[in-house]
C-alpha positions in Angstrom: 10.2 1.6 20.0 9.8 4.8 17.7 12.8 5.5 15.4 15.4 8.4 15.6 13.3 11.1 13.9 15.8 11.7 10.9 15.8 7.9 10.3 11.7 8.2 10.6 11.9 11.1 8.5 13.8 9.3 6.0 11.6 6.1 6.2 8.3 8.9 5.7 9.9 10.4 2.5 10.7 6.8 1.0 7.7 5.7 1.4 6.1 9.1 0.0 8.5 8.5 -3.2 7.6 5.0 -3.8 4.0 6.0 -3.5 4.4 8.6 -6.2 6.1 6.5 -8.2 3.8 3.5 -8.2 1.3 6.2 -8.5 2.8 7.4 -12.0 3.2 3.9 -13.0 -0.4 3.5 -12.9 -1.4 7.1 -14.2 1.1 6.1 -17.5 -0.6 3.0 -17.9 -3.6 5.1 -18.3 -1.8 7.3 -21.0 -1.6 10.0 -18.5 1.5 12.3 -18.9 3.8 13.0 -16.2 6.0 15.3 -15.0 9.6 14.4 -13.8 10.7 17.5 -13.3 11.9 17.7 -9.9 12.3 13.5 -9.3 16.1 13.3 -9.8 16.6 16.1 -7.4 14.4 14.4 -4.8 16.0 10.9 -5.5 19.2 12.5 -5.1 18.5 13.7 -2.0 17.0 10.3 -0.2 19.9 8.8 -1.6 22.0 11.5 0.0 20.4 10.8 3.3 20.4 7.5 3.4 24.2 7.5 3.0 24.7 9.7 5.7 22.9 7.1 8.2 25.1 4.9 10.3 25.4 1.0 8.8 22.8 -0.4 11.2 20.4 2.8 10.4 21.3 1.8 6.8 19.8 -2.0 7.2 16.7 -0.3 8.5 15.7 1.3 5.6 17.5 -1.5 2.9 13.9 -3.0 2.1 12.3 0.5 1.6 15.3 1.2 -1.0 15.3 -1.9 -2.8 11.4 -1.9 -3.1 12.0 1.8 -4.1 14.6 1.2 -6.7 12.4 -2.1 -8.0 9.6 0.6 -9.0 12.2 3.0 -10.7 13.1 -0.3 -12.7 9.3 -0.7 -13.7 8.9 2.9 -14.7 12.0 3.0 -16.9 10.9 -0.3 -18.7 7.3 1.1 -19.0 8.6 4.6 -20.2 11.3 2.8 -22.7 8.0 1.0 -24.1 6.3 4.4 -24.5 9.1 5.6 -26.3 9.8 2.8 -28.5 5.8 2.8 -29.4 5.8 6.5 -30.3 8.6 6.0 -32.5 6.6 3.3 -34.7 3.8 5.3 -34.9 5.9 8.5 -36.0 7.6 6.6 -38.6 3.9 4.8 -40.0 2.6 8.4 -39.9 6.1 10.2 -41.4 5.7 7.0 -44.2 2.0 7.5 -44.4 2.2 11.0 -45.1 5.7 10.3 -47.7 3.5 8.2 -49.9 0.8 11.3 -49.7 3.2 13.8 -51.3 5.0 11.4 -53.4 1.6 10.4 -55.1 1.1 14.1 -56.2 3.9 14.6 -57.9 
């Protein structure tokens, strides 16, 4: 048996988001950069949907969300590591290049 089509809708555009997500996991771990621009509007909006289901709809589509929210975890860790990375190798550089102009005067 097929789905209500908003609930296949639904289960379509969840598993188009965790696609693109996993997909931008990998592309980072490649030092690719990404742009987020419009994810927390989409999120937003699955979440938004998936509220509006009845409870049994709901159950349906649990797995999807909690598979979906696991690779939001993953990104975050992988994006704080980024972050904290680029901040060591600022503050070598902004030393680095301290000791350059305090050694000419």
């Amino acid at each position: 048996m097929t789905p209500p089509r908003p609930l296949q809708s639904l289960i379509d555009a969840i598993a188009q988001m965790t696609a693109a997500v996993a997909k931008s996991i990998a592309a980072l771990e490649d030092g690719a950069l990404i742009d987020f621009t419009d994810l927390q509007a989409e999120l937003e909006g699955l979440c938004n949907r998936a509220i509006a289901l009845p409870k049994s709809e709901q159950l349906i589509i649990l797995p999807a969300m909690i598979e979906l929210r696991e690779l939001f975890d993953r990104l975050t860790e992988q994006l704080t590591m980024l972050a904290k990375s680029d901040a060591e190798v600022s503050a070598r550089q902004a030393a680095a290049a301290y000791g350059k102009i305090a050694g000419q005067f």
